[in-house]
C-alpha positions in Angstrom: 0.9 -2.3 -54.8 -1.4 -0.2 -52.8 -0.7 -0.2 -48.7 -3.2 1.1 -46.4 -0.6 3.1 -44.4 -3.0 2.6 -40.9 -3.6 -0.8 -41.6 0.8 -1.2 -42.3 1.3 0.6 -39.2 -1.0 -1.3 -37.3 0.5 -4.7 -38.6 4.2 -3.6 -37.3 3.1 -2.7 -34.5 1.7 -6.1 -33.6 4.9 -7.6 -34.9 7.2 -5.8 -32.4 4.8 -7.3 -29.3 7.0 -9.1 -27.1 6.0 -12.5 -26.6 3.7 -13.5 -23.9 5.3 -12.9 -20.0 4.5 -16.1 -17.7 3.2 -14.6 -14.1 4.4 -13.0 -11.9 4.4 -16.1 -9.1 3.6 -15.1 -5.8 4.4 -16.7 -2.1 2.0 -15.3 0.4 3.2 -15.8 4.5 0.0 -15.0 6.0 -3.3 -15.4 5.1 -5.6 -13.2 7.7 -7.0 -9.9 7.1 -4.1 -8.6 4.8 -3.5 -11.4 3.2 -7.5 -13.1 2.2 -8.3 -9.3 1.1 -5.2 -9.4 -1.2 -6.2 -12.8 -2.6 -9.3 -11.5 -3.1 -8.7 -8.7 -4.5 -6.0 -10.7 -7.0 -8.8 -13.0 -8.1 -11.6 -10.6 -8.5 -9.3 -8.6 -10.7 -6.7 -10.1 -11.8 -7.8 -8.8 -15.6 -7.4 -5.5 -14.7 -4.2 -6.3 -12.7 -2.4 -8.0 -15.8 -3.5 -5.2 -18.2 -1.9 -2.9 -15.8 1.2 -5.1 -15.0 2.0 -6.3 -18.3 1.6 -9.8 -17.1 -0.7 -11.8 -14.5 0.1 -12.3 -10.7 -0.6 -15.4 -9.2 -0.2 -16.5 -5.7 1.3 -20.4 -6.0 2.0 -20.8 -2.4 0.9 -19.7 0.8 2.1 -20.4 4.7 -0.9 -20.0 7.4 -1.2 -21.5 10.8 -4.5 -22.5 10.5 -4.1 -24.8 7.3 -8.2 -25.5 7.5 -9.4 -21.9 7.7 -6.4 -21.2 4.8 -7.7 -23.7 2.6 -11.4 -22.2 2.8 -9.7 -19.2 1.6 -7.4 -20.4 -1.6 -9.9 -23.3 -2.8 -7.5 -25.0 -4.5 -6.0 -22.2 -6.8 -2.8 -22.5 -4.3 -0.1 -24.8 -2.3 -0.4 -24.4 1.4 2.5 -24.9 4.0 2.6 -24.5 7.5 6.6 -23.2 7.2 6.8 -19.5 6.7 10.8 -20.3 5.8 9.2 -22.7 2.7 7.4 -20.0 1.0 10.7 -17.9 1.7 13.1 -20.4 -0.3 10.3 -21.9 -2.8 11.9 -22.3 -6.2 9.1 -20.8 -7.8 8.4 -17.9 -6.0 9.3 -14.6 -7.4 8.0 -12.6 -4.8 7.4 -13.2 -1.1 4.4 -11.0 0.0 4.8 -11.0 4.3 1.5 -10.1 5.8 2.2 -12.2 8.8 3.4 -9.0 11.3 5.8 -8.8 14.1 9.4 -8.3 14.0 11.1 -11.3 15.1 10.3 -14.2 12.8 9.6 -11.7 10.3 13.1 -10.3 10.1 13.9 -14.0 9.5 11.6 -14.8 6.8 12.1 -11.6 4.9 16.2 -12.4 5.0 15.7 -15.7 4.0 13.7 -14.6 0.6 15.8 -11.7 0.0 18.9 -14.5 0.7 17.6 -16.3 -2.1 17.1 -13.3 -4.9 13.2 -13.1 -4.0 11.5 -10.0 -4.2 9.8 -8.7 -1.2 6.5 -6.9 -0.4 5.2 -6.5 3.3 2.6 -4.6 4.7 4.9 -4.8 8.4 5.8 -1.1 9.6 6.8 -2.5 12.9 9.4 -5.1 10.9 10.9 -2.0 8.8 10.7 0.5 11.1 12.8 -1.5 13.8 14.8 -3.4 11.3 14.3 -1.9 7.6 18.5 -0.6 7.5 19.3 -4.2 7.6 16.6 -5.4 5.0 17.0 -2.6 3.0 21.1 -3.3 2.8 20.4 -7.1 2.2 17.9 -6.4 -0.6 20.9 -3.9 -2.5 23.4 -6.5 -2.1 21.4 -8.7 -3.7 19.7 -6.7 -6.3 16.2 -7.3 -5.1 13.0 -4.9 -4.5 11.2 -4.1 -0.9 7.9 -2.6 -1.4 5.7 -1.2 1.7 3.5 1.3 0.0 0.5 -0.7 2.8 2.6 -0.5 5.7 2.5 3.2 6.3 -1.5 4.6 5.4 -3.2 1.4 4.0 -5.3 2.9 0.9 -3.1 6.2 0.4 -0.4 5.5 -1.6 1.6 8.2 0.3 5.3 6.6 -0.2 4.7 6.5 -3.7 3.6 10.3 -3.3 7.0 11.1 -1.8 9.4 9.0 -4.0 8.0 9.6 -7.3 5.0 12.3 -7.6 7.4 14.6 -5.3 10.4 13.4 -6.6 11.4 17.0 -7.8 10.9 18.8 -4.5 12.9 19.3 -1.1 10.6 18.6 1.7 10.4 20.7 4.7 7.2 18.3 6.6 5.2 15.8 6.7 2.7 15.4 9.1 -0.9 13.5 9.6 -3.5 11.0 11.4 -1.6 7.8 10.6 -3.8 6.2 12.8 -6.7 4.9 12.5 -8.1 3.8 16.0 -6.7 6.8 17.9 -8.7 8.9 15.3 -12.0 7.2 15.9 -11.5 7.4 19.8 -11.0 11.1 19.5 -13.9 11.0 17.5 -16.3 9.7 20.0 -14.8 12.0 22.8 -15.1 15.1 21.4 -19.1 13.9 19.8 -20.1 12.1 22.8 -18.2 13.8 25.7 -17.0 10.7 27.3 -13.8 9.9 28.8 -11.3 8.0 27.1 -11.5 4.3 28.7 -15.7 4.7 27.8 -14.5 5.6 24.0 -11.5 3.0 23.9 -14.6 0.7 24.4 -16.5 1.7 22.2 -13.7 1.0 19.7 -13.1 -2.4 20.6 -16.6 -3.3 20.3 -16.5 -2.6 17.0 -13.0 -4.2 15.8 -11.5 -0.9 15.6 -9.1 -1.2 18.6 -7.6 -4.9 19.5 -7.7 -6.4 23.0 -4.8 -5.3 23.5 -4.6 -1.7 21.8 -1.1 -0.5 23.2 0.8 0.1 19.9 -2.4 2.5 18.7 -3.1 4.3 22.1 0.7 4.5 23.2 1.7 6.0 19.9 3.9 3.1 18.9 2.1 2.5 15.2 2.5 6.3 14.6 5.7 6.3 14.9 6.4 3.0 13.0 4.8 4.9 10.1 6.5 8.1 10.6 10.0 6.6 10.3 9.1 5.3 7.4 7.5 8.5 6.2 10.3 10.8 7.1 13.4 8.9 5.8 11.4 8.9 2.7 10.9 12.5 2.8 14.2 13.7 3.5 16.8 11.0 2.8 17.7 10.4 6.3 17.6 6.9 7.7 15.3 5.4 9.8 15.7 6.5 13.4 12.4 5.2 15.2 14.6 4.7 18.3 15.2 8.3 18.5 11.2 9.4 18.3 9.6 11.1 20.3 6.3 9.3 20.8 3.2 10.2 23.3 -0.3 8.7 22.9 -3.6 9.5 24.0 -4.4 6.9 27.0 -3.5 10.2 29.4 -5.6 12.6 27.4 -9.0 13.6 29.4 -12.9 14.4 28.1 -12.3 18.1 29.3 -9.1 19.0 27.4 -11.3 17.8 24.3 -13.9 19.5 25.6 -11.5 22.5 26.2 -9.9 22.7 22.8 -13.4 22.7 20.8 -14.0 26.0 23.4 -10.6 27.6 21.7 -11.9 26.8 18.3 -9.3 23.4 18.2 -10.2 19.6 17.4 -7.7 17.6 19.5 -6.2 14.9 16.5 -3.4 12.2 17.2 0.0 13.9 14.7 2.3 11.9 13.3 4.9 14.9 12.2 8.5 15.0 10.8 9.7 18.3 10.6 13.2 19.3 8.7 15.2 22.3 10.5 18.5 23.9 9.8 19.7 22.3 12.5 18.1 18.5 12.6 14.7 17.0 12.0 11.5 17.0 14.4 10.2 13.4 14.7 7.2 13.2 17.0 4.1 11.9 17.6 1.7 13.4 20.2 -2.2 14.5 20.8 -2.3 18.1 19.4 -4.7 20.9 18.8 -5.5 21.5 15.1 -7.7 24.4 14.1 -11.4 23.6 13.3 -11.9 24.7 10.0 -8.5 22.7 8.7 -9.3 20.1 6.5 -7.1 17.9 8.9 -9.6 18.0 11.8 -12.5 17.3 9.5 -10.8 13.6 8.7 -12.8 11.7 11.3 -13.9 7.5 12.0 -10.6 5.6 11.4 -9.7 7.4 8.1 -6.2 8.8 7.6 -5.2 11.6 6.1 -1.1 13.4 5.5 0.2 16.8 4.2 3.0 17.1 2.8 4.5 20.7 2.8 7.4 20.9 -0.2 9.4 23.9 -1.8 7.7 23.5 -5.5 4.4 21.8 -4.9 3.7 23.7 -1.8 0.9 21.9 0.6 -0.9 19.0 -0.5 -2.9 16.6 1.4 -3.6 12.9 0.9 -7.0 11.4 2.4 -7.8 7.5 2.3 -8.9 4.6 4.7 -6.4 3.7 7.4 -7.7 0.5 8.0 -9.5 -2.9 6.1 -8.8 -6.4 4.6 -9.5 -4.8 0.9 -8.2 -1.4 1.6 -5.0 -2.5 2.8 -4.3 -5.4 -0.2 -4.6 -2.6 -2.5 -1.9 -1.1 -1.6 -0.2 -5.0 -1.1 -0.9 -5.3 -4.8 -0.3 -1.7 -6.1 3.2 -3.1 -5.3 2.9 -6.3 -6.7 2.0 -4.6 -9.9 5.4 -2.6 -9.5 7.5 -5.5 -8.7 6.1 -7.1 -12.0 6.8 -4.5 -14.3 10.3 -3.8 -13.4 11.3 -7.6 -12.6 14.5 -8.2 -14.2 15.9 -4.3 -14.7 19.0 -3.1 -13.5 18.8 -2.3 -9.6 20.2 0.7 -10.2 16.8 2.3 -12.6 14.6 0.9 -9.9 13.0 3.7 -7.6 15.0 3.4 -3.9 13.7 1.6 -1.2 13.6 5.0 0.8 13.1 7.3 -2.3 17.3 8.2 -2.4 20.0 6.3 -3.2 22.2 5.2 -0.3 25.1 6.9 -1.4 23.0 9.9 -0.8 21.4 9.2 2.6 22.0 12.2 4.9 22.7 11.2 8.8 20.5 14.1 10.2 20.2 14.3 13.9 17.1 13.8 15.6 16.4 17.1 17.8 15.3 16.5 21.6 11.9 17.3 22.7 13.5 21.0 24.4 13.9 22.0 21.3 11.0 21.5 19.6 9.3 25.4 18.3 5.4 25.2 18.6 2.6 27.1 19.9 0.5 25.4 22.9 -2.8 24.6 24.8 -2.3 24.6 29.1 -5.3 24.1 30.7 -4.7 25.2 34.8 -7.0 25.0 37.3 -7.5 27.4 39.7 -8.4 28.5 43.3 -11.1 30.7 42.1 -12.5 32.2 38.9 -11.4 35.8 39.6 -7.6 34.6 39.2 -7.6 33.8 35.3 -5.8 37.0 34.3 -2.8 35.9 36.8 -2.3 32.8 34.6 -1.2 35.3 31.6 0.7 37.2 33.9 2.8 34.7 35.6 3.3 32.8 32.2 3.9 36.2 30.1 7.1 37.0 33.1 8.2 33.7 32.3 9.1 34.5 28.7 6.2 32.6 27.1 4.4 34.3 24.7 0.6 34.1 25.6 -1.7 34.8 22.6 -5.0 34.2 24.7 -6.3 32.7 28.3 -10.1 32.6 29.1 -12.2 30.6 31.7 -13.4 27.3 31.1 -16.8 26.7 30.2 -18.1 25.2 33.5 -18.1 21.7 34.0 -19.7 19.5 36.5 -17.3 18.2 39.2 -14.2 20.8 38.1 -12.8 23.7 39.3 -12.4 26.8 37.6 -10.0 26.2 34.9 -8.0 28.8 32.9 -7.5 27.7 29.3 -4.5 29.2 27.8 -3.2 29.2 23.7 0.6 30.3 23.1 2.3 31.6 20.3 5.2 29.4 19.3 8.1 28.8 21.7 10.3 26.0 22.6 9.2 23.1 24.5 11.8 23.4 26.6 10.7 26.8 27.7 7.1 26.6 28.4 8.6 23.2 30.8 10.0 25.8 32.4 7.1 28.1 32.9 4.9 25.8 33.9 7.3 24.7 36.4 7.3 28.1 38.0 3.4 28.5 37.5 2.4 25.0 39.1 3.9 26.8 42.3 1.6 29.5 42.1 -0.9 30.2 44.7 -3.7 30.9 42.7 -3.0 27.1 41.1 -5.3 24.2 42.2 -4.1 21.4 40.5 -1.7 19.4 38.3 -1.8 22.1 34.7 -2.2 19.9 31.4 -0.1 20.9 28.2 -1.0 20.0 24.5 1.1 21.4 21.4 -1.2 23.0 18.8 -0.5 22.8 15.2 -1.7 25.2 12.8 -0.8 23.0 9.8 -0.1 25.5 7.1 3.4 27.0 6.8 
């Protein structure tokens, strides 16, 4: 008898479907921004989600404070509890998705699922970057998955970049705006020439900076994500202790100002930096040439480059901040965690992109020793003495590439603006030690690294 060999083919094919997957059941702590964009987001698409996944996600319980403003959100389509540590040890939970923040009751939470063979996905860089080695050992042990693709850029899925995409290379940096306000208050200082507290403003009229905006303007953030980003990078654990972190609450309208004179956009950096003898970890205000695509990425958008030995420089752009953009990255995980529930630990991808057996301990190197060019920005006596800046600096052993005179300002000085060519920190410390004593110096003399962003 005749067989219509497409039709056959089809036919088997259908038989050797596996059966229908139930969902992949999901306990949310946390129902703010993060966490009503994610259920959104779940609901609006959850079509598109199961094709992808294999199977549907559904979030079955969910722990809020405010059990009236969490109910508005979940209609119905989900239990509520007021016990973080319930959605932690639910029966049937597969997955606890923490979008709560902080690190204290946090760390307990996340234990607690993890305790009780749960999977884990959290958006919480302050949580992992302060307590990730002892998450990330609990969840081997027990053979379970943490996911954090939303805790490091929101929308750019920059750890999957680095574990997977990159997977073939040895990376030698990684650097970026990994924050969002910081980048919008440089933004409006170098467009509006104001001063930073007028900008700072500005950003928290507009829900881009918090009351309280310490961990963005001090740094802290930035450097959450970079130890994420750089034990991900180059196998090293995480060592946020050991950054060096400066933020931008110090920085002043005329070094902005300044830096567009040289040709530079000043941009918060985020940069991890492998050397033969230990890794840069840093974050700090720094020039960045004009025409780089880095200093175009302004508002609150993020952007990294990664520079590796076989895909050379490439450069990942997204937002760094929203409900929506941030559960996409919440449920880009998800859709992970349901397609390899149930495998072998072992052919999982690693929490921080190697296996643990083949984490390298790399030291951390001190600020000294960190190479870079630099901005200093000194203010003088008179105008006539901007050649003795170059002079003084130049005996001093640092290599000065230019120095020129301010553009006039109203209520400054003269000010000599000067660009180096790469030397240690430790040196130019030193320099400007010897020129603050100089006679022909008026005033305290600013420093800023500059990064040219392309080797």
């Amino acid at each position: 008898m005749y067989r219509d060999p497409v039709q056959s083919f089809e036919c088997e094919s259908r038989s050797r479907l596996p059966a229908a997957t139930r969902p992949l059941r999901v306990g949310m702590i946390g129902i703010g921004t993060v966490g009503s964009g994610t259920f959104r987001v779940l609901a609006r698409n959850q079509a598109e989600i199961a094709g992808r996944a294999g199977r549907g996600i559904e979030v079955v319980i969910v722990a809020a404070r405010d059990l009236v403003r969490a109910a508005a959100i979940v209609d119905g389509k989900a239990a509520l509890t007021a016990d973080p540590l319930e959605v932690a040890t639910h029966p049937d939970v597969d997955v606890v998705v923490e979008v709560a923040g902080g690190t204290g009751p946090a760390r307990d939470w996340v234990l607690a699922a993890i305790a009780h063979g749960k999977h884990v996905v959290t958006a919480n860089k302050a949580l992992l970057a302060v307590h990730g080695g002892e998450i990330f050992a609990a969840a081997r042990q027990r053979g379970v998955s943490v996911a954090y693709e939303a805790a490091v850029a929101v929308s750019i899925p920059i750890i999957k970049a680095l574990r997977e995409g990159l997977t073939a290379n040895r990376i030698e940096w990684v650097a970026g705006i990994i924050n969002g306000t910081t980048n919008f208050i440089l933004g409006k200082m170098r467009d509006e020439g104001i001063d930073f507290g007028s900008a700072l403003a500005q950003a928290q009229a507009l829900g881009y900076a918090e009351a309280d905006p310490s961990f963005d303007i001090e740094g802290v953030d930035a450097a959450h994500k970079l130890t994420l980003l750089a034990a991900n990078a180059f196998g090293m654990p995480l060592r946020f202790a050991d950054a060096q972190v400066e933020g931008i609450a110090a920085l002043q309208a005329q070094d902005v100002a300044g830096a567009e004179q040289l040709g530079y956009r000043v941009k918060l950096l985020g940069i991890a930096r492998r050397r033969a003898d230990g890794v840069e970890l840093r974050v700090q205000p720094a020039l960045v040439p004009a025409a780089h695509l880095m200093a175009q990425v302004d508002g609150s958008m993020n952007a990294i480059m990664v520079k590796a030995d076989a895909a050379g420089l490439t450069m990942y752009y997204g937002a760094g901040a929203g409900s929506e953009q941030t559960a996409s990255a919440v449920i880009a995980d998800l859709v992970d965690v349901a397609r390899l529930d149930g495998t072998h630990a072992a052919q999982r991808v690693p929490h921080l992109g190697f296996h643990a057996h083949a984490m390298t301990a790399l030291p951390v190197l001190p600020r000294a020793a960190v190479c870079s060019a630099h901005y200093l920005r000194v203010p003088l006596q008179a105008a006539s003495q901007v050649e003795a800046v170059g002079a003084v600096l130049a005996a001093q052993g640092v290599p000065v590439r230019r120095v020129l005179l301010a553009s006039a300002r109203a209520g400054h000085g003269p000010q000599a603006l000067v660009l180096t060519d790469a030397v240690a920190q430790g040196a130019v410390d030193l320099a400007v030690r010897a020129l603050q004593g100089h006679p022909s110096v008026a005033g305290a003399i600013v420093g800023l690294r500059v990064e040219e962003l392309g080797r």
